[in-house]
C-alpha positions in Angstrom: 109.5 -20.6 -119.9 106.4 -20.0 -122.3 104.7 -22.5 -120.0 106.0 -21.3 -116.8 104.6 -18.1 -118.1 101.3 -19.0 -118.8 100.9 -20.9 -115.6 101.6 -17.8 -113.7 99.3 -15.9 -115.8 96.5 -18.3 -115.1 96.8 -18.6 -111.4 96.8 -14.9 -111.3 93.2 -14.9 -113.2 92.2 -17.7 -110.8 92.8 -15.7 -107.6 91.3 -12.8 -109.2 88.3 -14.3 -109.6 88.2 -16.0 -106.6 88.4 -12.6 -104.6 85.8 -11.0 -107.0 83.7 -14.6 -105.7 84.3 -13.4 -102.4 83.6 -9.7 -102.3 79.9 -10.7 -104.0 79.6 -13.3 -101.2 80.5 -10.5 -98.9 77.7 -8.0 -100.1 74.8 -10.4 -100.5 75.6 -11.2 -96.5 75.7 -8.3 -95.4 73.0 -6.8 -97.6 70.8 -9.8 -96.0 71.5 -9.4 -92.1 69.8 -5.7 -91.8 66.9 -6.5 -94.0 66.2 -9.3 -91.5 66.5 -6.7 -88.7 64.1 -4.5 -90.4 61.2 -7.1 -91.5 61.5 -8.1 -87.3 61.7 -5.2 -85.9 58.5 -3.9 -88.0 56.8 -7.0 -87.1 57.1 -6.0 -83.5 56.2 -2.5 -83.7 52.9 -3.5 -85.8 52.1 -6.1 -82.6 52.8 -3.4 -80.1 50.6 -1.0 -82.0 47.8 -3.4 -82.4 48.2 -4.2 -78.6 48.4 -0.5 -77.8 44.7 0.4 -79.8 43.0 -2.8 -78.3 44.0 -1.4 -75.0 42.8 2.1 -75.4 39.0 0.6 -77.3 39.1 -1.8 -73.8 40.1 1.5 -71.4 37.4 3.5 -73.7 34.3 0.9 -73.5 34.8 0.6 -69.7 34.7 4.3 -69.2 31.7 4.4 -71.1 30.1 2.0 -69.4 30.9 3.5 -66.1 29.3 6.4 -67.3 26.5 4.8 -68.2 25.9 3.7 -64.8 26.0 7.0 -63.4 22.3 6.9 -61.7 21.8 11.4 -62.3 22.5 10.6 -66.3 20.7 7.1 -66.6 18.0 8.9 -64.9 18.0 12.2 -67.0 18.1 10.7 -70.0 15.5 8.2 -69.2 13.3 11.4 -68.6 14.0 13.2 -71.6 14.9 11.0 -73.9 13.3 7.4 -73.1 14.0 4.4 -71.2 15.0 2.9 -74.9 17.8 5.6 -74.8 19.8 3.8 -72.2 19.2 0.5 -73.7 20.4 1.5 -77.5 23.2 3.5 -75.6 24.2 0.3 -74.1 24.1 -1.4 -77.4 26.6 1.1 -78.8 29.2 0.7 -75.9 30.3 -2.8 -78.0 30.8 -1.4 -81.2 29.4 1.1 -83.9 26.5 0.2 -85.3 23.5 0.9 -87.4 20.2 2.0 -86.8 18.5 -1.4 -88.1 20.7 -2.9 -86.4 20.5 -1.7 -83.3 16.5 -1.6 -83.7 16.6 -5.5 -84.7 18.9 -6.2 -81.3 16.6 -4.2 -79.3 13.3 -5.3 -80.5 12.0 -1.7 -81.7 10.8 -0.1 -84.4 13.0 1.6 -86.8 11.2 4.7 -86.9 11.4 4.8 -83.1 15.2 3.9 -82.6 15.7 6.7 -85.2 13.6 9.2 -83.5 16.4 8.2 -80.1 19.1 8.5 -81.7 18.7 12.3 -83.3 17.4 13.2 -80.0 20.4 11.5 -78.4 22.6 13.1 -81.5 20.8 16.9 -80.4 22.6 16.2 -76.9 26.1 15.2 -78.7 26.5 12.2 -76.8 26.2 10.2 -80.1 27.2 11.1 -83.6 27.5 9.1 -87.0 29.3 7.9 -90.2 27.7 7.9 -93.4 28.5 5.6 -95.6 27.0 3.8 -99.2 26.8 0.5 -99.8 27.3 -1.7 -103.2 23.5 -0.1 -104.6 24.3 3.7 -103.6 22.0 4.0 -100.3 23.4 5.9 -97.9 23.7 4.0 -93.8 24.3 5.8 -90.7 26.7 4.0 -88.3 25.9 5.8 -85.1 28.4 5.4 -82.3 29.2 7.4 -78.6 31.5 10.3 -78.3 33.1 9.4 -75.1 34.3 12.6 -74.8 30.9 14.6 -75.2 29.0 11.7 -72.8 31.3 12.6 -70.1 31.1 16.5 -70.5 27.5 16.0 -70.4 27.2 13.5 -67.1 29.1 16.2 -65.2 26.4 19.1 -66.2 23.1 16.5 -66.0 24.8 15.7 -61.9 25.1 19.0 -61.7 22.1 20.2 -62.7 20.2 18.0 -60.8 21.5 18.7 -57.7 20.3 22.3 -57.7 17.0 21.4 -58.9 16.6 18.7 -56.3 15.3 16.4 -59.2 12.0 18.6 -59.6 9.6 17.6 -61.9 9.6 19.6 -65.2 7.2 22.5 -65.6 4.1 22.7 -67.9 3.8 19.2 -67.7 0.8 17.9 -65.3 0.7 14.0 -66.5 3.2 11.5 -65.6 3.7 8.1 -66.0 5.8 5.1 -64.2 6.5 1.6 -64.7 6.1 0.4 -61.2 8.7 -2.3 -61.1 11.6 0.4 -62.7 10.7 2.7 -60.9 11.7 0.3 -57.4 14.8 0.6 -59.1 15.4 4.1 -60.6 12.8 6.1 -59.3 12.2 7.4 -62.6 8.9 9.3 -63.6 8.4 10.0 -67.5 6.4 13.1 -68.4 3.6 13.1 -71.1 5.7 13.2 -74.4 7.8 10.8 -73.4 5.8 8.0 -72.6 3.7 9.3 -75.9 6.5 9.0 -78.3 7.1 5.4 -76.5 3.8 3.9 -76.8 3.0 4.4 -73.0 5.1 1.1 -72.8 8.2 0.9 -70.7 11.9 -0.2 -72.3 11.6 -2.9 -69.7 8.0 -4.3 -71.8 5.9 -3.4 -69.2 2.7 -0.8 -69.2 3.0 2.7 -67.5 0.9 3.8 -65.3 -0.5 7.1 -65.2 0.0 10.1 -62.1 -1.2 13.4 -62.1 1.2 16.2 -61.2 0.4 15.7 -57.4 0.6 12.3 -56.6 4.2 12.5 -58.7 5.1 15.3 -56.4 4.5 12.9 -53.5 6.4 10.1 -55.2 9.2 12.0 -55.5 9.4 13.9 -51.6 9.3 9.8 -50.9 11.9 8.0 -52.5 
């Protein structure tokens, strides 16, 4: 009977631990399955976002480009600005980028491609990030604020149109680059073509035209 009794006893232990076995087999699977779930499912949603930014910076860079091709605002800031301001402009529709940059890209002197950008920064349609690198200097990254470049395309077509693309007052000495000007029919007054050497962002010389003879340039195109 003793042994009958212990034998019980010790099958009773035996089942007991095999459903204790069991129920931790039970909890490690299904404490496993939804953490799979999760790492996948965030794993998708990263992907999507990733897919969802590259196609807004895709949607953004054409619109900027487009904008940049408007011939009122190429022409306008050409005038005002300098035929370097469409090129660097240009430059910064890939990415951000810095002013040494942009001036070793472009060919230009640093001085110069700084003097655009503020100018281009007075008319908002560029702004900038400053940041310091390892030895504590301080870089601008200078990139376009779509927003603002469209805002101002609308008022430079605008404004255009009522003035009928008149040639700025006080100003009696212009200057052309003959083979742009084919293209754009774009006439730089005196400080312009001062500030860029008298030299074209194409390379070419400029030519000089008294108040007059731009007059007549312009009634003709």
């Amino acid at each position: 009977m003793r042994g009958h009794g212990l034998s019980v006893k010790a099958g009773v232990r035996m089942k007991t631990v095999k459903a204790k076995a069991s129920a931790m087999a039970g909890r490690r699977t299904s404490g496993t399955r939804p953490l799979v779930s999760r790492r996948g499912s965030g794993s998708q949603q990263r992907t999507k976002k990733r897919a969802e930014e590259h196609f807004r910076e895709d949607k953004l860079k054409k619109e900027v480009q487009s904008l940049l091709e408007n011939g009122a605002l190429f022409e306008y800031v050409a005038k005002n600005v300098g035929n370097h301001a469409n090129n660097i402009l240009k430059v910064l529709t890939a990415c951000p980028e810095t002013d040494d940059k942009i001036a070793e890209a472009l060919s230009l002197k640093l001085n110069e491609t700084r003097r655009v950008l503020n100018m281009l920064n007075g008319y908002g349609i560029v702004r900038y990030n400053v940041n310091r690198d390892v030895k504590g200097w301080l870089t601008f990254e200078w990139y376009i604020d779509s927003a603002s470049l469209r805002d101002f395309g609308k008022c430079v077509s605008g404004a255009l149109a009522r003035k009928n693309n008149s040639l700025p007052e006080g100003c009696n000495d212009f200057f052309m680059c003959e083979v742009c000007f084919k293209k754009h029919k774009i006439l730089l007054p005196f400080d312009v073509a001062f500030e860029s050497s008298f030299r074209c962002g194409c390379g070419g010389g400029l030519k000089q035209l008294g108040r007059g003879e731009a007059e007549m340039l312009l009634e003709a195109r």
